[in-house]
KOLNU-872231 format. One line per 10 residues: number of its first residue (from 1); their letters; for each residue x, y, z negated of N, C-alpha, C. Coordinates in pm, 1 decimal, padded with zeros to 6 digits. Layout:
NUM	A	X,Y,Z,X,Y,Z,X,Y,Z; ...;
! end
This chain:
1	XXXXXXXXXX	04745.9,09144.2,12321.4,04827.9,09184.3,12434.6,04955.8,09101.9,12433.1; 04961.2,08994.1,12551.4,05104.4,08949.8,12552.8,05245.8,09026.1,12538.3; 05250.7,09149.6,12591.1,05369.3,09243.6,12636.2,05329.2,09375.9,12550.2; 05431.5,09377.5,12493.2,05387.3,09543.6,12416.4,05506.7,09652.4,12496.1; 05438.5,09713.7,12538.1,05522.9,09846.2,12611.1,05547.9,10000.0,12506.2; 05695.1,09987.3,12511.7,05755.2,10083.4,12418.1,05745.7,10255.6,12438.4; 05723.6,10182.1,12616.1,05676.3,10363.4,12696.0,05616.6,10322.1,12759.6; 05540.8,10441.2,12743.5,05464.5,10481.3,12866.6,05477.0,10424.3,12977.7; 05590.1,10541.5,13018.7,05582.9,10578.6,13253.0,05644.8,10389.5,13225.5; 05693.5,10335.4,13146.9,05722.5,10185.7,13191.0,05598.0,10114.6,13203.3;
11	XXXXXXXXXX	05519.3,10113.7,13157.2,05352.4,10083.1,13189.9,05278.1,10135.8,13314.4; 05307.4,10267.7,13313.4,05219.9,10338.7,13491.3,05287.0,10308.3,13562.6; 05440.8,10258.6,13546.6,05563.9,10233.9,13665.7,05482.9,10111.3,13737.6; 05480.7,10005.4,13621.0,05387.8,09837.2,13650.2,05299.6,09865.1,13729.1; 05186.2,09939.7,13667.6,05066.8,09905.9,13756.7,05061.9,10005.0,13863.9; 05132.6,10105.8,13886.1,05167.3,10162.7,14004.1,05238.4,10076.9,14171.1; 05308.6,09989.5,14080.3,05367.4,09884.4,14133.9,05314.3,09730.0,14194.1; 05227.0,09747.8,14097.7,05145.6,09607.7,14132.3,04997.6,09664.5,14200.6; 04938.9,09778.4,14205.1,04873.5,09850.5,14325.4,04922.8,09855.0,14444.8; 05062.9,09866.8,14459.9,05106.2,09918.5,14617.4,05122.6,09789.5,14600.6;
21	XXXXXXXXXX	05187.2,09675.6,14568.1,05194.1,09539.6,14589.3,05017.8,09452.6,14666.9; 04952.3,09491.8,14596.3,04797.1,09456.7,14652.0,04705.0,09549.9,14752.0; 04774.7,09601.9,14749.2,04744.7,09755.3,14885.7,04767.7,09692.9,15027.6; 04901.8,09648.6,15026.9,05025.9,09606.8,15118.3,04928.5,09464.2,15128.3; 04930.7,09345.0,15055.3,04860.4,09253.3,15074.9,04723.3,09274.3,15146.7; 04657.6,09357.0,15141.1,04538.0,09392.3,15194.7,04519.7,09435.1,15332.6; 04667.1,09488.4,15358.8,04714.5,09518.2,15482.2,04680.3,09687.3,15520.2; 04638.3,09765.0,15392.3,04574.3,09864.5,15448.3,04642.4,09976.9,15424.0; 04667.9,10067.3,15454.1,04727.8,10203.5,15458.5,04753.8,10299.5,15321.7; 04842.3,10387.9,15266.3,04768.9,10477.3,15141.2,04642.1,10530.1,15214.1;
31	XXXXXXXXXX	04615.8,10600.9,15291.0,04508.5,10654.6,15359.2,04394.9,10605.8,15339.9; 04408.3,10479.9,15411.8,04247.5,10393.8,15424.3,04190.1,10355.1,15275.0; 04326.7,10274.3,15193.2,04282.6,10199.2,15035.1,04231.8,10352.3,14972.3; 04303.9,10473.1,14971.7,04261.8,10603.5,14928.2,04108.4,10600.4,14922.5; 04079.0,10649.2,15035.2,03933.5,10643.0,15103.4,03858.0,10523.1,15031.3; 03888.3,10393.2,15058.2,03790.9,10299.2,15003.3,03789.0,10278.6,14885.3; 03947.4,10306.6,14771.2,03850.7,10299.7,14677.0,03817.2,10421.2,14586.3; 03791.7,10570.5,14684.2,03703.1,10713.7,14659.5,03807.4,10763.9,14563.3; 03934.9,10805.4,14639.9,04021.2,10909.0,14552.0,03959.6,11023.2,14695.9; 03973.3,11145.5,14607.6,03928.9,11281.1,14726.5,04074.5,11321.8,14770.6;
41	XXXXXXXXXX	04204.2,11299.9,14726.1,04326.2,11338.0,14765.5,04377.9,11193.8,14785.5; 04455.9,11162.8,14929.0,04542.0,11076.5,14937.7,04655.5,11129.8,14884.9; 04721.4,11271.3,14884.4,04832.2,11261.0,14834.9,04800.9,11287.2,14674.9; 04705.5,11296.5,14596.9,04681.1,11231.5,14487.7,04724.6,11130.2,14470.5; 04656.7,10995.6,14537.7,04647.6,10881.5,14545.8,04840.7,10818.1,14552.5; 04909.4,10874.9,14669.4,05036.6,10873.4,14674.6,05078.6,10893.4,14568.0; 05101.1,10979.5,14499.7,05187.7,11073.1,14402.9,05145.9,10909.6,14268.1; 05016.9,10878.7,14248.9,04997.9,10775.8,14131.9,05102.2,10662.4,14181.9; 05068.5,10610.0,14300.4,05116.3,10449.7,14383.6,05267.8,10494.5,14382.6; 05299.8,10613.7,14353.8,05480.2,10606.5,14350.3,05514.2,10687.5,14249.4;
51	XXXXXXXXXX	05422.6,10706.7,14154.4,05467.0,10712.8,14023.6,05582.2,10848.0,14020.7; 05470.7,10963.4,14111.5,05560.1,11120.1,14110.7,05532.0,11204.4,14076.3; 05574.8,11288.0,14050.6,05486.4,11460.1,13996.7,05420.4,11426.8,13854.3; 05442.5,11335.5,13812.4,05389.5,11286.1,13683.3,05245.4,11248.4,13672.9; 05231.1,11195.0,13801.0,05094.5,11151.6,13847.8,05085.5,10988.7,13821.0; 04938.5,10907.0,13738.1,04954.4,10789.6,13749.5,04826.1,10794.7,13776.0; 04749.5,10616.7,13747.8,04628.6,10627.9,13746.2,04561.4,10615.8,13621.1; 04415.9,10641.6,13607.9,04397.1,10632.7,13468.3,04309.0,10503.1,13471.1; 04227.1,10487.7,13390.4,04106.0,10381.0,13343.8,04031.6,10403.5,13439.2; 03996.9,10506.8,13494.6,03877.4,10504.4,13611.1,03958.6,10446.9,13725.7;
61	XXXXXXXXXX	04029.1,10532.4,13760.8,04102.8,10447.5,13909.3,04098.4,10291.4,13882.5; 04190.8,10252.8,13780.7,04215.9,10146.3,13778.8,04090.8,10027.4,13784.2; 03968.9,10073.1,13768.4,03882.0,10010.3,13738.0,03766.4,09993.4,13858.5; 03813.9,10135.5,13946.3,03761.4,10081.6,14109.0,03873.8,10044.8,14202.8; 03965.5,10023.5,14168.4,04062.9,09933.4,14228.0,04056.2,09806.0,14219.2; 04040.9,09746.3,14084.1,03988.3,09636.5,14084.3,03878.8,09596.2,14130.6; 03761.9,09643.1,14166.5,03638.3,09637.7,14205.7,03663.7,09635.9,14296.6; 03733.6,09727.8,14397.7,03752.3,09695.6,14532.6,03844.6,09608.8,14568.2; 03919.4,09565.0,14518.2,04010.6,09442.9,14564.3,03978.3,09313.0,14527.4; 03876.5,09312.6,14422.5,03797.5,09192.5,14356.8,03885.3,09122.7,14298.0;
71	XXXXXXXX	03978.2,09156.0,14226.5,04102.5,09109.4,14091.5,04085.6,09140.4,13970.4; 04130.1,09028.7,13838.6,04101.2,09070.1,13772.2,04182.4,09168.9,13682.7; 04158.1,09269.4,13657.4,04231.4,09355.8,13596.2,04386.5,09356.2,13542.3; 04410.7,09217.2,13482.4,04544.6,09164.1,13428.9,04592.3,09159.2,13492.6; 04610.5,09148.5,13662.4,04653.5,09155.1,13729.1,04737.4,09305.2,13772.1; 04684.6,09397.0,13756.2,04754.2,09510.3,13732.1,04826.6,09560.8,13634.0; 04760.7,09564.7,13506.1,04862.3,09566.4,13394.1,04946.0,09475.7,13346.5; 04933.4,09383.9,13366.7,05063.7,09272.2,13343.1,05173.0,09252.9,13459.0;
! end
């Protein structure tokens, strides 16, 4: 691992961050990216992408996010 993270929420902050960053590039809505890549709550989905209620994403999200955006993973955690 290039970057060692000392916390946590400074790690879910990143890839919370670099999701809505490739969301926005995609041009698509919380709503629609919600839906496509199969969260059952958008404001689930919200609460991870802004890093609230102590909501992030885990290994599964993160892993049909990438699938649906066709990136490779480092791209989110780094």
């Amino acid at each position: 691992m290039n970057k060692l993270y000392e916390d946590a929420e400074e790690f879910y902050k990143l890839v919370s961050t670099n999701v809505k960053k490739y969301r926005q590039e995609k041009g698509e809505s919380q709503l629609e990216f919600s839906q496509n890549v199969g969260f059952n709550s958008v404001s689930f989905y919200c609460d991870c992408e802004n890093n609230k209620n102590g909501k992030h994403f885990n290994l599964l999200h993160v892993v049909r996010i990438v699938d649906y955006l066709d990136i490779d993973v480092n791209k989110l955690i780094y």
